[in-house]
Backbone bond lengths (Angstrom), bond angles and torsions (degrees), N, CA, C in turn:
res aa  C-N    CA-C-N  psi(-1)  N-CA   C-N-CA  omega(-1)  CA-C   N-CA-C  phi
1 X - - - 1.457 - - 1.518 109.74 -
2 X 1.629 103.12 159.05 1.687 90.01 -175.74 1.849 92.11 -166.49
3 X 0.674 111.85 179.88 1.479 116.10 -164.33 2.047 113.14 160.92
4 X 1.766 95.22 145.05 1.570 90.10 -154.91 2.227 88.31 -139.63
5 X 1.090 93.84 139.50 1.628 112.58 -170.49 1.796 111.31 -91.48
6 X 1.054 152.38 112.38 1.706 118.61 153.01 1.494 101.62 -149.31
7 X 1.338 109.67 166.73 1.361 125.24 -166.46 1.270 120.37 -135.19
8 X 1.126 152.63 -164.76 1.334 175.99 41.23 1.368 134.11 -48.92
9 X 1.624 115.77 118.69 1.233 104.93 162.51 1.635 120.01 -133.86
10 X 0.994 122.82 146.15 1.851 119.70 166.64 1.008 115.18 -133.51
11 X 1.316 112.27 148.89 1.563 138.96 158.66 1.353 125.47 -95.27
12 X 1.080 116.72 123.06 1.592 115.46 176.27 1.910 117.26 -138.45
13 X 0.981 123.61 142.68 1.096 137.75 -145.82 1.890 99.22 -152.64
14 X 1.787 123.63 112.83 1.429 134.29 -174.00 1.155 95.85 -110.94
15 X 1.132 123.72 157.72 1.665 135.68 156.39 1.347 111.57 -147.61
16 X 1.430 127.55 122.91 1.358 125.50 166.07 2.000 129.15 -59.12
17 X 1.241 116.13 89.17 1.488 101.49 -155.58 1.755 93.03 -76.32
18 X 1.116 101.02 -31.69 2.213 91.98 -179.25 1.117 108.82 -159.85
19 X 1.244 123.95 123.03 0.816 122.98 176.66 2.091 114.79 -136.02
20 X 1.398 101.59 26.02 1.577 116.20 161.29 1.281 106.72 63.36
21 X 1.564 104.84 24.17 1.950 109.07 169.10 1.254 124.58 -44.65
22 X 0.898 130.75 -170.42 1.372 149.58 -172.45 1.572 103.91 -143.86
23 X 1.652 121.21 123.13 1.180 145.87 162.53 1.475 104.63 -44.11
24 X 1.314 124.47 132.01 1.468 119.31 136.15 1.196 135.83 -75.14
25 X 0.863 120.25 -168.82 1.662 120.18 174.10 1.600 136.97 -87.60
26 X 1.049 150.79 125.90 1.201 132.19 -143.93 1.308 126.87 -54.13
27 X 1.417 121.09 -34.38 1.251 136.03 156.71 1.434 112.39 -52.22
28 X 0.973 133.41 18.65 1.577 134.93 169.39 1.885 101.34 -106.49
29 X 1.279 126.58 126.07 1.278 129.78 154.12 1.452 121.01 -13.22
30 X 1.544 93.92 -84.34 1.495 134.78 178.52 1.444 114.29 -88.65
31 X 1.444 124.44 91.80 1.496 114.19 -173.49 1.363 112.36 -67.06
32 X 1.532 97.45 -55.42 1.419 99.30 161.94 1.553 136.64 -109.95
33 X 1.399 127.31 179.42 1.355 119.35 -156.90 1.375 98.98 -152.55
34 X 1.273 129.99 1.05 1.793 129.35 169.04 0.819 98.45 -114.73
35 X 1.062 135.48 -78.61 1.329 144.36 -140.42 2.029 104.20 -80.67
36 X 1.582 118.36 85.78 1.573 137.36 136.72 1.418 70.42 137.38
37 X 1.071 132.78 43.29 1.713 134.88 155.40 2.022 101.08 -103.91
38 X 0.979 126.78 158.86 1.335 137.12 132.47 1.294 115.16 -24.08
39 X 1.622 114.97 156.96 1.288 109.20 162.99 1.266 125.37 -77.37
40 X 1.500 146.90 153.58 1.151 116.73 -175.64 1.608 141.09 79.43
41 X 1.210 101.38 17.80 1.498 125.31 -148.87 1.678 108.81 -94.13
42 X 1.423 127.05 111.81 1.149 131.40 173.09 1.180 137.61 -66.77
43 X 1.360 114.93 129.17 1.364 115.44 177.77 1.563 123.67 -104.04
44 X 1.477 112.07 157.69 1.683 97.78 -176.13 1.346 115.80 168.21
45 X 1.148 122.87 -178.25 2.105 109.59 -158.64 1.653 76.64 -98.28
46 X 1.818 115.43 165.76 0.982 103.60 165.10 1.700 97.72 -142.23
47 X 1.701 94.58 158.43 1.424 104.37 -157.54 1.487 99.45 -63.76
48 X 1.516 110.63 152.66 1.781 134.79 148.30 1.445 107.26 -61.62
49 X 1.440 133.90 115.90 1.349 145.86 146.89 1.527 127.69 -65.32
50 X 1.524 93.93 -44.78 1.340 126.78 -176.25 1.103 139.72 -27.31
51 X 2.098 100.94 -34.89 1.226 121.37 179.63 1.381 110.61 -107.53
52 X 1.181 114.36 3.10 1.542 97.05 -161.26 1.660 98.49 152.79
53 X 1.139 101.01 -161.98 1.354 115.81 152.66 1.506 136.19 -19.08
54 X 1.188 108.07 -39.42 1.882 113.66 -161.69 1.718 92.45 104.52
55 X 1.198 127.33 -40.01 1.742 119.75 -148.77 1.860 86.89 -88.44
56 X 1.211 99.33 164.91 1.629 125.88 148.99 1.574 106.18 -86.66
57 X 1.254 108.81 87.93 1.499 105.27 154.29 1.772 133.42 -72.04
58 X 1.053 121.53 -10.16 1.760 118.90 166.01 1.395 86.70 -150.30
59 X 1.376 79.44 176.14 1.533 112.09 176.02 1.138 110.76 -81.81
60 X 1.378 126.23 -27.66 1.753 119.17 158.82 1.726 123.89 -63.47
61 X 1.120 98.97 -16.07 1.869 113.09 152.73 1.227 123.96 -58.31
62 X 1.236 105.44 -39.02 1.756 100.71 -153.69 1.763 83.71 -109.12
63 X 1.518 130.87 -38.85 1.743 93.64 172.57 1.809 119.15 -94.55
64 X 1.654 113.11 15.06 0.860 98.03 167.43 1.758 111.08 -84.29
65 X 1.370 110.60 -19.98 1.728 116.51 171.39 1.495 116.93 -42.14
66 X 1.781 106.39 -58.94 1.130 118.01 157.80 1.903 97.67 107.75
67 X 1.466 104.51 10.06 1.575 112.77 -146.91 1.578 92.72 -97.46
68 X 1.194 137.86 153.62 1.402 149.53 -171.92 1.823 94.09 -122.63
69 X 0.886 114.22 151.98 1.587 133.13 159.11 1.612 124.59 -113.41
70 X 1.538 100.09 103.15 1.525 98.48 -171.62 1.885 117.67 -54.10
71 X 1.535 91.24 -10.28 1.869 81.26 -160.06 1.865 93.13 -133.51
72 X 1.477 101.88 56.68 1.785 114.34 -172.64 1.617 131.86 123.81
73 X 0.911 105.19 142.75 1.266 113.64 162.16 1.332 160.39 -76.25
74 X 1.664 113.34 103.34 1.392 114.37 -138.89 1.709 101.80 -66.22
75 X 1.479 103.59 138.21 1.269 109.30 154.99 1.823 130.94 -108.35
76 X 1.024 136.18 177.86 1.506 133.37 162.38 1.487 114.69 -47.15
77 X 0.897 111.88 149.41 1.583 112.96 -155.26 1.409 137.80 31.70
78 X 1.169 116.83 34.14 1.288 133.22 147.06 1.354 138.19 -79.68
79 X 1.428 124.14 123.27 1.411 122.17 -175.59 1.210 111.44 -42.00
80 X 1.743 104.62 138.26 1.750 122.30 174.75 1.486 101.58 -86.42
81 X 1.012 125.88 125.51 1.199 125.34 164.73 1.905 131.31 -113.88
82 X 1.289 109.51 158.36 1.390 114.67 -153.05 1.621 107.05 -72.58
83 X 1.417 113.43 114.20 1.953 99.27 -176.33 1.603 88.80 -88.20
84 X 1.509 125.02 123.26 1.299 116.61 -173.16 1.718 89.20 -120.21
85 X 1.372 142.59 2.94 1.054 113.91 124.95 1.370 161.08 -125.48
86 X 1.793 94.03 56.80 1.475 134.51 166.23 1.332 108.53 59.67
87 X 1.125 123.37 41.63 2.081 127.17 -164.76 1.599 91.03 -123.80
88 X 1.453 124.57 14.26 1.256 129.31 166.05 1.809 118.55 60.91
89 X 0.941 111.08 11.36 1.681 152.77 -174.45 1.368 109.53 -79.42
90 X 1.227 167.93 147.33 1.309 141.03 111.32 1.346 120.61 -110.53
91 X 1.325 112.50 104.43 1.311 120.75 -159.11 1.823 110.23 -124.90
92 X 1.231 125.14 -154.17 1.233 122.09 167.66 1.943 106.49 -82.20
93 X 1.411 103.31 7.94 1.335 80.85 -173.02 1.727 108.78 -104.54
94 X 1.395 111.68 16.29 1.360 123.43 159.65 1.708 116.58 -105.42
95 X 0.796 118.71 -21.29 1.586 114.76 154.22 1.240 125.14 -6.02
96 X 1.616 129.83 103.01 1.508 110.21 -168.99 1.852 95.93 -140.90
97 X 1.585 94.93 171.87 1.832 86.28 -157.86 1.489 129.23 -69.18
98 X 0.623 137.86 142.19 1.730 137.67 -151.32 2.109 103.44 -123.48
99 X 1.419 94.83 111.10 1.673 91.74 -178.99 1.388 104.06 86.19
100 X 1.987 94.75 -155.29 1.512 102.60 -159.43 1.480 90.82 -137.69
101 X 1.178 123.72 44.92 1.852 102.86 -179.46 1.159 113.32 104.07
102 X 1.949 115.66 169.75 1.233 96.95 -178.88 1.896 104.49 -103.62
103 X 1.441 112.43 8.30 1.708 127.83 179.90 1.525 89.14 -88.99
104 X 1.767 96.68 145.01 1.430 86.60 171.58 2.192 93.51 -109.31
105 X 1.376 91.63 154.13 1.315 117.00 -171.44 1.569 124.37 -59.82
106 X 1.744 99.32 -26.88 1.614 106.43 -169.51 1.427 97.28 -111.65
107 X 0.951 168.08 173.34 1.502 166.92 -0.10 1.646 121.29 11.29
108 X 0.891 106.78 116.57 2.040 113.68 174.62 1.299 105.30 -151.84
109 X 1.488 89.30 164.08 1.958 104.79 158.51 1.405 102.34 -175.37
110 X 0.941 114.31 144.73 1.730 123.25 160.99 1.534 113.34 -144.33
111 X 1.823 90.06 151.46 1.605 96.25 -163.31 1.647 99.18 -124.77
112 X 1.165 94.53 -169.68 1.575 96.54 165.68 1.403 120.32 179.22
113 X 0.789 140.74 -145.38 1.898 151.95 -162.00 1.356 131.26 172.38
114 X 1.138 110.89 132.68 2.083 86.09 173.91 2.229 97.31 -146.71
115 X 0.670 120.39 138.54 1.637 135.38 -177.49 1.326 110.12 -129.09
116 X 1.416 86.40 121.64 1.891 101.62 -179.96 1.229 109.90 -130.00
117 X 1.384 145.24 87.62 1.858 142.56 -176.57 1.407 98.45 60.68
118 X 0.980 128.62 -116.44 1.520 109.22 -167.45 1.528 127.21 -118.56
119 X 1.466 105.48 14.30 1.302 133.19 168.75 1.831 113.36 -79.59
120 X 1.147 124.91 128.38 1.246 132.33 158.73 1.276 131.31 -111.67
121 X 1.484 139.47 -150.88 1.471 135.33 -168.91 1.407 109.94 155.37
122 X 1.527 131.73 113.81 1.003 125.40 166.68 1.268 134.52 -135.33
123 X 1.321 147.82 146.41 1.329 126.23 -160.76 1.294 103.88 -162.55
124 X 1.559 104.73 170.05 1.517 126.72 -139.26 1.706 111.26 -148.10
125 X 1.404 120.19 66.54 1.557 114.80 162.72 1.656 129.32 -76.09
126 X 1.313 121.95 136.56 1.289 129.97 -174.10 1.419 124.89 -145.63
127 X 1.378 114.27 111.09 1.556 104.73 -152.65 1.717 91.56 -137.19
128 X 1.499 112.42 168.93 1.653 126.67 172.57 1.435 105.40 -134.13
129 X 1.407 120.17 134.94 1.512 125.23 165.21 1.319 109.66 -129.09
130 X 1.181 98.46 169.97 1.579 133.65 -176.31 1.755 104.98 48.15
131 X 1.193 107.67 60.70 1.453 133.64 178.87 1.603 128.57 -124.01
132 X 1.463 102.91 120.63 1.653 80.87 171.89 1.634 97.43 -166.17
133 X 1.171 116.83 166.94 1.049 152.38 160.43 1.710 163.59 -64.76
134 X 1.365 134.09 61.11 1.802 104.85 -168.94 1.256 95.42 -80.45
135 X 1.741 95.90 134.63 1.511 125.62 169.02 1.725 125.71 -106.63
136 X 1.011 120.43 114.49 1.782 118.38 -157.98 1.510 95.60 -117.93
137 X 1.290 117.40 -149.25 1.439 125.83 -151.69 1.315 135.42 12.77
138 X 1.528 114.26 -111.75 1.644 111.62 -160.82 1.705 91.12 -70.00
139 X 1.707 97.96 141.85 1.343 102.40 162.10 1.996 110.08 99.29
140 X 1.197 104.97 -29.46 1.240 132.54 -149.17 1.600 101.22 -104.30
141 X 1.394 103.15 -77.86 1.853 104.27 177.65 1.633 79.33 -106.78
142 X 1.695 93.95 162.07 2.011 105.32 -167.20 1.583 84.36 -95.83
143 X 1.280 104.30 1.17 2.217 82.77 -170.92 1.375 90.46 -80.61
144 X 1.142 127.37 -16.74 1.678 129.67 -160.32 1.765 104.86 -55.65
145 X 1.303 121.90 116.45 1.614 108.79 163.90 1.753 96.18 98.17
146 X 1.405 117.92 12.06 1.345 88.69 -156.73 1.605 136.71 98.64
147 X 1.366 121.30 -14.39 1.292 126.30 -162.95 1.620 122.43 121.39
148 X 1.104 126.95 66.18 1.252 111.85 -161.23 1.727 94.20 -132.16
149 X 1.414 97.61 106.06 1.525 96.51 -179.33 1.880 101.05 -105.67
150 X 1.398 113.08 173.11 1.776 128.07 -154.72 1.232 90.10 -166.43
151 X 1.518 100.71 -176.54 1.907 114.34 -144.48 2.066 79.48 -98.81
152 X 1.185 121.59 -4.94 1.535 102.88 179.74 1.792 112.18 -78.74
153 X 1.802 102.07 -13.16 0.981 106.01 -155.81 2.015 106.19 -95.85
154 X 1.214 88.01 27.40 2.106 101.02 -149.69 1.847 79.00 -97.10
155 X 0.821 120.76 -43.43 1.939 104.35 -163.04 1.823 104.87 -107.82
156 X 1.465 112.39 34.83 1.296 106.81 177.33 1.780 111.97 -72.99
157 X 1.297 93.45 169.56 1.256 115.68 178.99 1.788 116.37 -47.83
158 X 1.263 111.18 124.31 1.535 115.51 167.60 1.513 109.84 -137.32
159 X 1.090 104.29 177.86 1.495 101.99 -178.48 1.871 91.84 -92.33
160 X 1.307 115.74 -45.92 1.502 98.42 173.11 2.058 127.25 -57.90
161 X 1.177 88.24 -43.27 1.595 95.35 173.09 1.155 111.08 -48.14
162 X 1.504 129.29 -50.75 1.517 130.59 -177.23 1.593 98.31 -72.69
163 X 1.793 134.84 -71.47 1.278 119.06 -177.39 1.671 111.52 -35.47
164 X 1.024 136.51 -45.37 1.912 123.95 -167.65 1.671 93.55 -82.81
165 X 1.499 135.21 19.79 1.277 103.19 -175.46 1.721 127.76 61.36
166 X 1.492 118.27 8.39 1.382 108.52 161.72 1.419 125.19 -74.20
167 X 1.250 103.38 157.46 1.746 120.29 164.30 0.845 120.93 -44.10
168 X 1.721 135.07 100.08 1.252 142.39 168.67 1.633 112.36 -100.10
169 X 1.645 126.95 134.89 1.068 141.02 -159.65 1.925 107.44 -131.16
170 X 1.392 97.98 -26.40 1.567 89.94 -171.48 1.510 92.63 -136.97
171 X 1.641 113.72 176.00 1.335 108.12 -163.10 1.834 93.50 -107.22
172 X 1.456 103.79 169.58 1.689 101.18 -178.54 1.894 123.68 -48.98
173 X 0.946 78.46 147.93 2.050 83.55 -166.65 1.486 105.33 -92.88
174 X 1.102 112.99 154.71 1.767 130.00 -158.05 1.807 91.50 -135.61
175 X 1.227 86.33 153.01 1.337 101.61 160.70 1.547 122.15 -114.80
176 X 1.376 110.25 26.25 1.611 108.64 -178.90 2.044 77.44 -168.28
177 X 1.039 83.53 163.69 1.887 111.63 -172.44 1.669 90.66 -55.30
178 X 1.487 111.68 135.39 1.311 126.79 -167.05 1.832 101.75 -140.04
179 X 1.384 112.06 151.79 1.380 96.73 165.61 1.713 134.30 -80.72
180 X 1.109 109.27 38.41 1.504 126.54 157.56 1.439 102.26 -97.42
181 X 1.069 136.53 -2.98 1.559 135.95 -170.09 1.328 117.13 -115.88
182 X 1.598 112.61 47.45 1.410 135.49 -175.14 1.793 99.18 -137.88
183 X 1.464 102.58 149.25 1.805 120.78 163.92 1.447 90.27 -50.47
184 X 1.573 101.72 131.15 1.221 120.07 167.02 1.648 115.03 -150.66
185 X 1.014 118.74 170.10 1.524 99.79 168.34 1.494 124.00 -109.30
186 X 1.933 92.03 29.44 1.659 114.72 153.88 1.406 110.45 -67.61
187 X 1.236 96.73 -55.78 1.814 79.81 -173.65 1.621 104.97 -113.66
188 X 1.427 110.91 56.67 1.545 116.10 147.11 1.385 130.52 -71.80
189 X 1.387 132.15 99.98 1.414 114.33 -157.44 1.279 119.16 -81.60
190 X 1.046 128.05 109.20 2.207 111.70 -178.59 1.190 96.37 -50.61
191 X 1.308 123.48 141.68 1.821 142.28 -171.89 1.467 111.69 -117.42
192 X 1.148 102.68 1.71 1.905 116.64 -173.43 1.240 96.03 -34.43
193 X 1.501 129.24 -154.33 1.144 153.46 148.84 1.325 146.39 150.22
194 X 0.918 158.15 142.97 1.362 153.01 -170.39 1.406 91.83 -119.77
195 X 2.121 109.11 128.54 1.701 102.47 143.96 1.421 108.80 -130.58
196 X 1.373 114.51 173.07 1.547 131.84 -175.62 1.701 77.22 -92.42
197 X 0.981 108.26 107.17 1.809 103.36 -171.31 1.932 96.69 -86.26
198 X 1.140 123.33 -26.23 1.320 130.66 -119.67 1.967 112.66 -173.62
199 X 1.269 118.79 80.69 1.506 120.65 -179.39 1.778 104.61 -130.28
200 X 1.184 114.33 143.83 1.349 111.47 -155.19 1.647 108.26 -162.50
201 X 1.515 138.08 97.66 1.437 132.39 -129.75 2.079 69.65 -139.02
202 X 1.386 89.84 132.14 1.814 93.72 165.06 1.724 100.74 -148.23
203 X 0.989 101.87 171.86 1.456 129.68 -179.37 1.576 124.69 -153.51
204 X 1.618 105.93 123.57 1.685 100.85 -162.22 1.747 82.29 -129.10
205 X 1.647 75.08 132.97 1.809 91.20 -177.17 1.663 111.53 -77.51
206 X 1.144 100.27 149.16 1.602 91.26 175.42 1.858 144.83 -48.19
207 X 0.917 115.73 140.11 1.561 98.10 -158.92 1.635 108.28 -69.88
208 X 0.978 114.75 -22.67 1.644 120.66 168.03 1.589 110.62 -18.66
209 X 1.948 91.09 -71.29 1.379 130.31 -158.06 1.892 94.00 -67.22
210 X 1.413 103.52 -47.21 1.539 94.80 -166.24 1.996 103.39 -82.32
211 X 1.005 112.18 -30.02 1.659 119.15 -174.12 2.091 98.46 -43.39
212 X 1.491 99.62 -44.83 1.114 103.43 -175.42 1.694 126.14 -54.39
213 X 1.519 122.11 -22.37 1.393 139.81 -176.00 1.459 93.51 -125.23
214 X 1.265 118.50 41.57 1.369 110.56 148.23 1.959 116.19 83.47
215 X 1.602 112.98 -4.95 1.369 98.70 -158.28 2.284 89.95 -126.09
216 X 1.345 90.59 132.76 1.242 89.39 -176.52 1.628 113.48 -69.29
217 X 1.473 118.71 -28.62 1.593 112.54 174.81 2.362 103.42 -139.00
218 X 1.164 93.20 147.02 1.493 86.75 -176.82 1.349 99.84 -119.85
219 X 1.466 146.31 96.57 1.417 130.50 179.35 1.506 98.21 -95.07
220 X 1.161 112.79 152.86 1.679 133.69 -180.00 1.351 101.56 -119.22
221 X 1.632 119.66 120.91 1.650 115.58 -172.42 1.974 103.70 -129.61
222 X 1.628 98.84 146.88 1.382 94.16 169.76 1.327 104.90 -142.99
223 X 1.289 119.22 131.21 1.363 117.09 -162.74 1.253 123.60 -144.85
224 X 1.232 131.40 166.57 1.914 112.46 -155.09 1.775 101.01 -144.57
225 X 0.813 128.61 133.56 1.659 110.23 175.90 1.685 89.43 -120.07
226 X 1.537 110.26 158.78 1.492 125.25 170.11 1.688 105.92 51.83
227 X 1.190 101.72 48.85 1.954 94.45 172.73 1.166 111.21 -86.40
228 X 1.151 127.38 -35.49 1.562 115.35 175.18 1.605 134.37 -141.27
229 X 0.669 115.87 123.87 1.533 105.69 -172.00 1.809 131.62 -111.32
230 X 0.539 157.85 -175.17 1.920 132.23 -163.14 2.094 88.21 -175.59
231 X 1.235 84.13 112.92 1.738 82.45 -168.92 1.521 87.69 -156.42
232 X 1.751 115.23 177.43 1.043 133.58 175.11 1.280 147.94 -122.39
233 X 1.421 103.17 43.67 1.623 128.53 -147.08 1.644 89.61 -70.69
234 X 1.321 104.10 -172.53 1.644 115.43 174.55 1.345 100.09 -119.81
235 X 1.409 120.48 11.15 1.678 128.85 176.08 1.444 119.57 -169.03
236 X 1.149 116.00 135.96 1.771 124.71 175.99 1.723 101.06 -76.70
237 X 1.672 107.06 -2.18 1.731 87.08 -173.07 1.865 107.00 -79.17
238 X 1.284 112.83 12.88 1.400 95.02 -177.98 1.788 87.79 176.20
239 X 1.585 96.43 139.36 1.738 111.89 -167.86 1.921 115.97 -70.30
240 X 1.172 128.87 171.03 1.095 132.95 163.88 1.992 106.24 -50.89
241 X 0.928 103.93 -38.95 1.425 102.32 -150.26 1.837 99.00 -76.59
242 X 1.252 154.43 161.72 1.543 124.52 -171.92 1.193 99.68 92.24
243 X 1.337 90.93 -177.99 1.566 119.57 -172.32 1.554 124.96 -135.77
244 X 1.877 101.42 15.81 1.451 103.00 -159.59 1.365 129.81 118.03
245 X 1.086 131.76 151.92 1.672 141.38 173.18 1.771 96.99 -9.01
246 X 0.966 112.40 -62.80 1.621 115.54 -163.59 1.675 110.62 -63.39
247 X 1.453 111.46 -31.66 1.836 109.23 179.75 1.448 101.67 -68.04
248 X 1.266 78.78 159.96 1.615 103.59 166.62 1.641 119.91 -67.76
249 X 1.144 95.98 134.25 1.878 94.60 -157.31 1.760 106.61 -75.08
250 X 0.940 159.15 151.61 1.712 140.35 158.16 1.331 101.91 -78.98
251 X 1.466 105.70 127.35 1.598 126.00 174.57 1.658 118.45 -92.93
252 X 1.519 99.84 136.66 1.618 102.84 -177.05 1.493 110.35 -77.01
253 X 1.200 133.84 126.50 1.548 120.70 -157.00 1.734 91.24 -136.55
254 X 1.165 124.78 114.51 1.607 152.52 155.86 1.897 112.49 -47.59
255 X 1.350 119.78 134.89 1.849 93.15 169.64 1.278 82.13 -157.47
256 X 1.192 119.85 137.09 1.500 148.72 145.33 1.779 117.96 -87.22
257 X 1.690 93.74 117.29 1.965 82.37 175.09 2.068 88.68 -150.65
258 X 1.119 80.56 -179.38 1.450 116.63 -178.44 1.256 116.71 -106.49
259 X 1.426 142.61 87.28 2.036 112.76 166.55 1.778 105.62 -84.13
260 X 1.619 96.31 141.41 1.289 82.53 170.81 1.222 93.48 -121.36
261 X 1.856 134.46 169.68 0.852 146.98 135.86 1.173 152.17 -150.27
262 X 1.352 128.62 126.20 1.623 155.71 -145.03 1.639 95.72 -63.37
């Protein structure tokens, strides 16, 4: 028997030291946003916890807040969002940074092997951390496309869902552009992930058996790429890896073969 271990891992960590920005104005949170940010660095309103939920559940919520929305009009079940610079406003000038960049920070994989008489086994993990994402359009807000509702859109906000105490996951749905339909770090997706990238089981018959039909070794292989993956999306309708409804999905792909050799 015999069997073999190895790994990889890195850390990486960007910072913009200059990049000849331009100041905002004082009434901005965040004057600046490159420069001692990451590269790649997101911006976006970020939700109120504070009260509850994140949501506006009544209308005695939203004027006891007292909060205006520069870009709409809040309704009941609509995300609360953070006025971080307290002018009772919520505009782009509370916008604050969302995530870590657009590199993700962790890189790994480890593989391995193991051989026992004429049985083998080999395999292939590959994962990214401390990564993530805001993801918008198709799939994302239902006005997108025309109407396009998905399984994120199944436990939104109602006034009944909230009276029985159910599980609410998304905020109330519109049929025309609403202020839930802004960068937020509601729908930032963590992109982490772990996959079995790579599993691969063979068996080579003895050369006795194969010498006899002519072939000096016969291996028999079955092998699997992308079987599993262990991540933290806010939906199974579409993987970490992408950008959303519109990427190309990664497919679990099965293979049966033969090596022969003379």
């Amino acid at each position: 028997m015999s069997f073999y271990l190895a790994g990889m891992y890195s850390k990486n960590h960007n910072t913009i030291v200059s990049w000849n920005e331009a100041r905002r104005t004082e009434d901005f949170t965040y004057r600046v946003r490159e420069e001692g940010y990451s590269f790649g660095q997101s911006y976006g309103y970020l939700v109120d916890y504070s009260q509850g939920n994140g949501f506006f559940n009544s209308q005695a919520e939203i004027d006891a807040s007292g909060l205006n929305y520069g870009f709409g009009a809040i309704r009941v079940g609509d995300l609360r969002y953070q006025d971080l610079n307290g002018d009772g406003i919520i505009d782009e000038r509370d916008q604050g940074p969302i995530g870590n960049g657009a590199i993700p920070r962790v890189t790994y994989s480890f593989s391995g092997g193991l051989q026992y008489g004429a049985f083998d086994m080999n395999f292939i993990f590959q994962g990214l951390g401390d990564y993530s994402s805001i993801i918008t359009g198709n799939g994302i807000w239902e006005t997108a496309n025309g109407g396009m509702f998905t399984a994120l859109h199944q436990n939104a906000w109602t006034p009944e869902r909230y009276a029985n105490g159910e599980t609410i996951t998304w905020p109330a749905l519109s049929t025309e552009k609403s202020v839930n339909h802004e960068a937020s770090d509601f729908v930032n997706f963590d992109r982490s992930y772990l996959r079995l990238r790579n599993l691969e089981l063979g068996y080579t018959l003895q050369r006795e058996a194969t010498k006899k039909i002519g072939f000096d070794q016969i291996r028999i292989v079955l092998s699997g790429q992308n079987l599993l993956t262990w991540d933290k999306m806010k939906t199974k309708d579409f993987g970490p890896e992408g950008g959303g409804y519109m990427s190309f999905p990664v497919y679990r792909v099965y293979s049966f073969g033969v090596n022969l050799m003379l």
